[in-house]
C-alpha positions as CSV (number, residue, x, y, z in Angstrom):
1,X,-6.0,-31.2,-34.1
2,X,-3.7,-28.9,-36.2
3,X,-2.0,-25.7,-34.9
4,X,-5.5,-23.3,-35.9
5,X,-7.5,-25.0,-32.5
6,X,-4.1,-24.3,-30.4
7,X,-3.7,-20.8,-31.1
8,X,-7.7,-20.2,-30.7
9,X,-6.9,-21.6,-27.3
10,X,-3.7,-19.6,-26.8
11,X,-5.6,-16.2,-27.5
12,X,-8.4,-17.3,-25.6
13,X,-6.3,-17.4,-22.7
14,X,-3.9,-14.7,-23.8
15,X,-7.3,-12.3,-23.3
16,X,-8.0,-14.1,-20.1
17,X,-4.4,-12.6,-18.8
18,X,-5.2,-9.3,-21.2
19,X,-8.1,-8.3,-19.8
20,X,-7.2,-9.0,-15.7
21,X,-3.4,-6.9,-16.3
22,X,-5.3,-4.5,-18.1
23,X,-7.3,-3.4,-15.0
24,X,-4.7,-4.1,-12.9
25,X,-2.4,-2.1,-14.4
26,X,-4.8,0.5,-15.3
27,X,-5.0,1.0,-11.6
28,X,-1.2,1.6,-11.5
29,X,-1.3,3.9,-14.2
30,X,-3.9,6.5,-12.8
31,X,-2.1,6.6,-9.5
32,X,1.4,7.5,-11.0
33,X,-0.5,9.7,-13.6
34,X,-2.5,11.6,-11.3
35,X,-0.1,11.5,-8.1
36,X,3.3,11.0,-9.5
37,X,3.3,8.3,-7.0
38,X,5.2,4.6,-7.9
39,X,3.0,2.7,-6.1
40,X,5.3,-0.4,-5.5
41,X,2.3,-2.0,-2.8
42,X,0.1,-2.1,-5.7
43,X,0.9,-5.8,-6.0
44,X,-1.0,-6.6,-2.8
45,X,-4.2,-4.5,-2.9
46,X,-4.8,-7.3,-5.8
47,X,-3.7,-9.9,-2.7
48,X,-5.8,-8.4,-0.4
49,X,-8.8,-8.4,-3.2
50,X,-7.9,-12.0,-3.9
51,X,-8.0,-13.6,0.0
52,X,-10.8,-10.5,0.6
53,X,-12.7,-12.3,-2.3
54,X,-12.1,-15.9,0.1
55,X,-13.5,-14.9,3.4
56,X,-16.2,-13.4,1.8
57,X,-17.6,-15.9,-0.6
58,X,-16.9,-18.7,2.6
59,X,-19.5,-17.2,4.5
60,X,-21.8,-18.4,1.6
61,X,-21.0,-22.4,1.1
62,X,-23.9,-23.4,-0.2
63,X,-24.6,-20.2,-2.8
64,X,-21.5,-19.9,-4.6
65,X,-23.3,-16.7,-7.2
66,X,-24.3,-14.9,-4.1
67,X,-20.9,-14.9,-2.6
68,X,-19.1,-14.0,-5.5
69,X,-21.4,-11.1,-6.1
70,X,-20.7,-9.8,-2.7
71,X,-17.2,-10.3,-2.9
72,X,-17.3,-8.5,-5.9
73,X,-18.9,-5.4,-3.9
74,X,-17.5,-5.6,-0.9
75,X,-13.8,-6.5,-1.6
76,X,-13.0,-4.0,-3.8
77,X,-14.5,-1.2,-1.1
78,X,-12.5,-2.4,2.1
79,X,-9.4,-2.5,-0.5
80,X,-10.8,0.6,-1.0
81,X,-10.5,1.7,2.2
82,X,-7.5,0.7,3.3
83,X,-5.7,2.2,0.3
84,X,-7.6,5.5,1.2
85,X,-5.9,5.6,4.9
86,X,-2.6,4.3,3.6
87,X,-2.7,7.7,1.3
88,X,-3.7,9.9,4.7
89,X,-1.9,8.6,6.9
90,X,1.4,7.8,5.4
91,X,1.8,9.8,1.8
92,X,0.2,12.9,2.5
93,X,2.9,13.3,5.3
94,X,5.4,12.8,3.1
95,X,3.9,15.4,0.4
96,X,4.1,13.1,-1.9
97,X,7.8,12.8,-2.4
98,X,8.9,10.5,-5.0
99,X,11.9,8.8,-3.9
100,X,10.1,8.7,0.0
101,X,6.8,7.6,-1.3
102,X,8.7,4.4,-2.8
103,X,10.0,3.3,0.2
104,X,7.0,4.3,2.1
105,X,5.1,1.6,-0.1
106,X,7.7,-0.8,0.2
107,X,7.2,-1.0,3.5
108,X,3.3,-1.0,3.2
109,X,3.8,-4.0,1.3
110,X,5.1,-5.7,3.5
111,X,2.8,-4.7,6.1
112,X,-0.1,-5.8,4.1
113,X,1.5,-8.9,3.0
114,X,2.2,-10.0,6.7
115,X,-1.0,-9.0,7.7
116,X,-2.9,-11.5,5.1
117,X,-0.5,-14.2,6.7
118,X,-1.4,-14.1,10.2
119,X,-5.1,-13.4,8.9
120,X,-5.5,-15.7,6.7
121,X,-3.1,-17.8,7.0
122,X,-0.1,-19.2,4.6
123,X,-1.7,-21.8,2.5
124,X,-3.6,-21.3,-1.1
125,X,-7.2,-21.6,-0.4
126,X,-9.5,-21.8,-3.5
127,X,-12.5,-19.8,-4.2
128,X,-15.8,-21.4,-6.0
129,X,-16.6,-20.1,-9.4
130,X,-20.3,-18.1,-9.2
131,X,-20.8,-20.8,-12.2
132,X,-20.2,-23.5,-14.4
133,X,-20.5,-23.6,-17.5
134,X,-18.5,-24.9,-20.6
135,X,-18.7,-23.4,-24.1
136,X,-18.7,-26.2,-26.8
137,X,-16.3,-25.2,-29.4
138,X,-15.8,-27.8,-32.5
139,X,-12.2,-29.0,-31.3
140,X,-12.4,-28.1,-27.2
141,X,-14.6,-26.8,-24.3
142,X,-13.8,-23.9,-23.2
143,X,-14.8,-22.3,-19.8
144,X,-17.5,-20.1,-20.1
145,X,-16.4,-17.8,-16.7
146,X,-13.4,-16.8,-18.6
147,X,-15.1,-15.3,-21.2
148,X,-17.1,-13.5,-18.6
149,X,-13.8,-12.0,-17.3
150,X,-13.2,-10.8,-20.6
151,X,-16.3,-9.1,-21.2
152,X,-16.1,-7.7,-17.4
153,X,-12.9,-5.8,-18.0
154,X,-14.1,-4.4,-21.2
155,X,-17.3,-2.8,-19.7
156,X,-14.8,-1.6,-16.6
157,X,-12.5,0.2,-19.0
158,X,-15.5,1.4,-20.6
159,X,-16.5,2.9,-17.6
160,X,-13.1,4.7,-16.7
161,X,-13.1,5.8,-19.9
162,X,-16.4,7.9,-19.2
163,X,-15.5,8.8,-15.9
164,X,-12.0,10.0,-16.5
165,X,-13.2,12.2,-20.4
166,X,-17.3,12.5,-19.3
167,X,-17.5,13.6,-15.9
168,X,-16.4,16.2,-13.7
169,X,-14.5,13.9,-11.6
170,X,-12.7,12.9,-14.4
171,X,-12.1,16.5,-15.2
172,X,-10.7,17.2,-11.9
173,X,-8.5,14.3,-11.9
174,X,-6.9,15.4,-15.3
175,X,-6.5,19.2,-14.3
176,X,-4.2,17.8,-11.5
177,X,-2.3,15.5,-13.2
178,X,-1.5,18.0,-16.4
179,X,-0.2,20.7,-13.3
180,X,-1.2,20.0,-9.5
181,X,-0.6,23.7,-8.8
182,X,-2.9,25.6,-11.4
183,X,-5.3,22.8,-10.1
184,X,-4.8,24.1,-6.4
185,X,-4.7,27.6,-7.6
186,X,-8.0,27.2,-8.6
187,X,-9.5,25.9,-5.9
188,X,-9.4,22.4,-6.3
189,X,-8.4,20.3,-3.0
190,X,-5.1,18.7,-4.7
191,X,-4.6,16.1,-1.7
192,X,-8.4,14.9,-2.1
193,X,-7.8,13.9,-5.3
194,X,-4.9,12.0,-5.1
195,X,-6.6,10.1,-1.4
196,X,-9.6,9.2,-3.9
197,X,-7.0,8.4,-7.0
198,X,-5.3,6.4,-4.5
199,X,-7.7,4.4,-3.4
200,X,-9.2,4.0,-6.9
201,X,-6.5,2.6,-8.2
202,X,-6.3,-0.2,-5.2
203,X,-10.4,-0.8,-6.0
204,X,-9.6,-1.8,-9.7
205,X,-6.3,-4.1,-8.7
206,X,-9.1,-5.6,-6.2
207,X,-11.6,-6.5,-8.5
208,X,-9.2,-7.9,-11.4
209,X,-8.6,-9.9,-8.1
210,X,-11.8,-10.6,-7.6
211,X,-12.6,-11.8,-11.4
212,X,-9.7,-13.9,-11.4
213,X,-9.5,-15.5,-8.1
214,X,-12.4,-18.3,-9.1
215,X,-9.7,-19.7,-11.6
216,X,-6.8,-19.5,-9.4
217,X,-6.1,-19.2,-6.1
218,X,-6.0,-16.9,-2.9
219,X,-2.5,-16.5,-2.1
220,X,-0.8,-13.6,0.5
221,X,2.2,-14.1,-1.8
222,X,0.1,-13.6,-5.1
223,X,0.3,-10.2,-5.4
224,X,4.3,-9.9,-6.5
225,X,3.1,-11.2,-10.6
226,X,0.2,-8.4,-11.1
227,X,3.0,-6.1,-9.9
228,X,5.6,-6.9,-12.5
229,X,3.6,-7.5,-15.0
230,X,1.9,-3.9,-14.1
231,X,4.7,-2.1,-14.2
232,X,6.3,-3.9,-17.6
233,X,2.8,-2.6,-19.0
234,X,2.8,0.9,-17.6
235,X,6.1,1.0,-18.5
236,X,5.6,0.0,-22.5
237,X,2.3,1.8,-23.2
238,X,4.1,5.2,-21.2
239,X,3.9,6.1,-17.7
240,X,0.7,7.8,-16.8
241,X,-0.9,7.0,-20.3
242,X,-4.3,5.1,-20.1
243,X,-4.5,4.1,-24.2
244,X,-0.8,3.2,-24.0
245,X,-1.8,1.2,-20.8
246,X,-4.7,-1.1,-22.1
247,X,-3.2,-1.5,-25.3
248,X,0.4,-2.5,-23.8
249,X,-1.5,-5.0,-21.6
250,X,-3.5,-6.6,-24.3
251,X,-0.5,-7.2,-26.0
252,X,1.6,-8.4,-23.0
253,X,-1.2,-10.5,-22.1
254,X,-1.7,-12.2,-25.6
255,X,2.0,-12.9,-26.2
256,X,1.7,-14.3,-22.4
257,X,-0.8,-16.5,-23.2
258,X,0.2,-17.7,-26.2
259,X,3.7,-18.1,-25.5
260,X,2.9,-19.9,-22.5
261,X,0.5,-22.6,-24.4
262,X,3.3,-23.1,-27.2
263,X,6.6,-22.8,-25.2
264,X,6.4,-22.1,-21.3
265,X,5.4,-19.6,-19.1
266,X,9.0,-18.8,-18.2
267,X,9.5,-17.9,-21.9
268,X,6.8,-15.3,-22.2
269,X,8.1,-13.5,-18.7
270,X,11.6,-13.0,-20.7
271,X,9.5,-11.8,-23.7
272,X,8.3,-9.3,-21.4
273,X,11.0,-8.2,-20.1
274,X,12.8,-7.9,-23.4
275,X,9.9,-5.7,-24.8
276,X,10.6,-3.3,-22.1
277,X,14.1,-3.4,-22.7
278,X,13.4,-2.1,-26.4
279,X,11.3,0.0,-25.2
280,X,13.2,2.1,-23.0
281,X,15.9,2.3,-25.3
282,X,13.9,3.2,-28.6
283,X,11.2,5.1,-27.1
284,X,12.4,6.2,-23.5
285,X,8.7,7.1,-22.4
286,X,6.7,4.7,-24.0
287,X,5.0,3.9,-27.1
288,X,2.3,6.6,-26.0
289,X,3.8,8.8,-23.4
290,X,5.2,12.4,-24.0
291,X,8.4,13.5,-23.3
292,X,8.6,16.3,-20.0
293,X,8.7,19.8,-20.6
């Protein structure tokens, strides 16, 4: 084969990585743009999607598409859930502060991490694809579930899309982020928003987990990658900036995956980090965020 089949397959599985940071990251991106909340346990509401996604589909051995489907439901919701109470219970107290809020979620992540290890225990335990099926190109197969993770995160940023510039949820949600107290003084419950932001947020991380889990594997330390690589994203495409978000994780995610087919994954991590170094120092907040006023 010459170099054209090897970098099909590279952006084949540079969108694979696209499309899973893209609604992980997403996730990251509403809660620091609605919130103004780092969220530096984001990492492990993908974990606990990912070993969620494990129990789950176990109780189904002999259905593998049945499993995965309620994984897929119910994963994301107790994620959900616990992100939900983690906002009551521990950020509303501290109003939201941003320095305490950081090492508020430091600590939750290591609360959650720990949890999943006496849980579930500390090795890698693999989930079943719903399917199998290979895609016949003229040089290589190609699994056909990847592809299906592709088109799953397209329709899901779709759907934020509508819900955040459509709806009047979405409407809400933007009031507060543009100025949390106009938003209150016009009646709108401020703290609700960020609770259901909050646990938003941790429901997307869960289901990119949940999507990707099939082709890797349930880890409690698994959730320390889909952090970094969130926040390099997030970072690049402008904090709080949904277009600068997707469009900063397709391009991580394709030079990712292509560096990593060509060269090796440890290459493509220093690519990453070397785009957010340029970034910070050409464009200080992002390639689509706005400077404060």
């Amino acid at each position: 084969m010459g170099l054209g089949p090897y970098l099909f397959l590279a952006i084949l599985e540079g969108l694979v990585q696209a499309s899973v940071l893209t609604v992980t990251a997403v996730g990251l991106s509403l809660v620091f743009g609605v919130m103004r909340v780092v969220n530096v346990a984001h990492g492990e509401f993908f974990m606990l999607g990912a070993v969620f996604a494990w129990f789950l589909s176990s109780l189904f051995p002999d259905n593998p598409a049945l499993g995965f489907v309620v994984a897929l439901i119910v994963a994301p919701t107790l994620v959900g859930i616990i992100a939900y109470l983690a906002d009551r219970l521990i950020l509303k107290r501290l109003s939201y502060d941003p320095e305490a809020t950081i090492v508020a979620t430091i600590g939750l992540l290591y609360i959650l991490q720990q949890a999943a290890l006496i849980f579930f225990g500390p090795d890698a335990k693999a989930v079943e694809p719903p399917f199998y099926w290979r895609i016949r190109f003229p040089w290589f197969g190609y699994d056909g579930y990847k592809l299906v993770i592709i088109a799953a995160a397209i329709v899901l940023m779709l759907g934020v899309w509508f819900l955040m510039r459509r709806t009047k949820i979405g409407l809400v949600m933007r009031a507060t982020q543009l100025d949390r107290e106009t938003a209150r003084a016009f009646g709108i419950d401020v703290d609700s928003v960020s609770a259901t932001v909050f646990a938003f947020g941790g429901m997307l991380a869960a289901i990119a987990a949940v999507l990707v889990v099939p082709i890797q594997q349930a880890h409690y330390l698994m959730g320390l990658e889909p952090l970094l690589l969130s926040f390099i994203v997030v970072i690049i495409g402008g904090l709080g900036s949904l277009p600068g978000t997707v469009v900063a994780a397709i391009l991580i995610g394709l030079s990712d995956g292509i560096l990593s087919v060509f060269f090796s994954p440890t290459l493509a991590k220093m690519v990453s980090t070397l785009l957010v170094a340029l970034v910070l120092v050409i464009r200080p907040n992002g390639l689509f965020g706005k400077a404060e006023r």
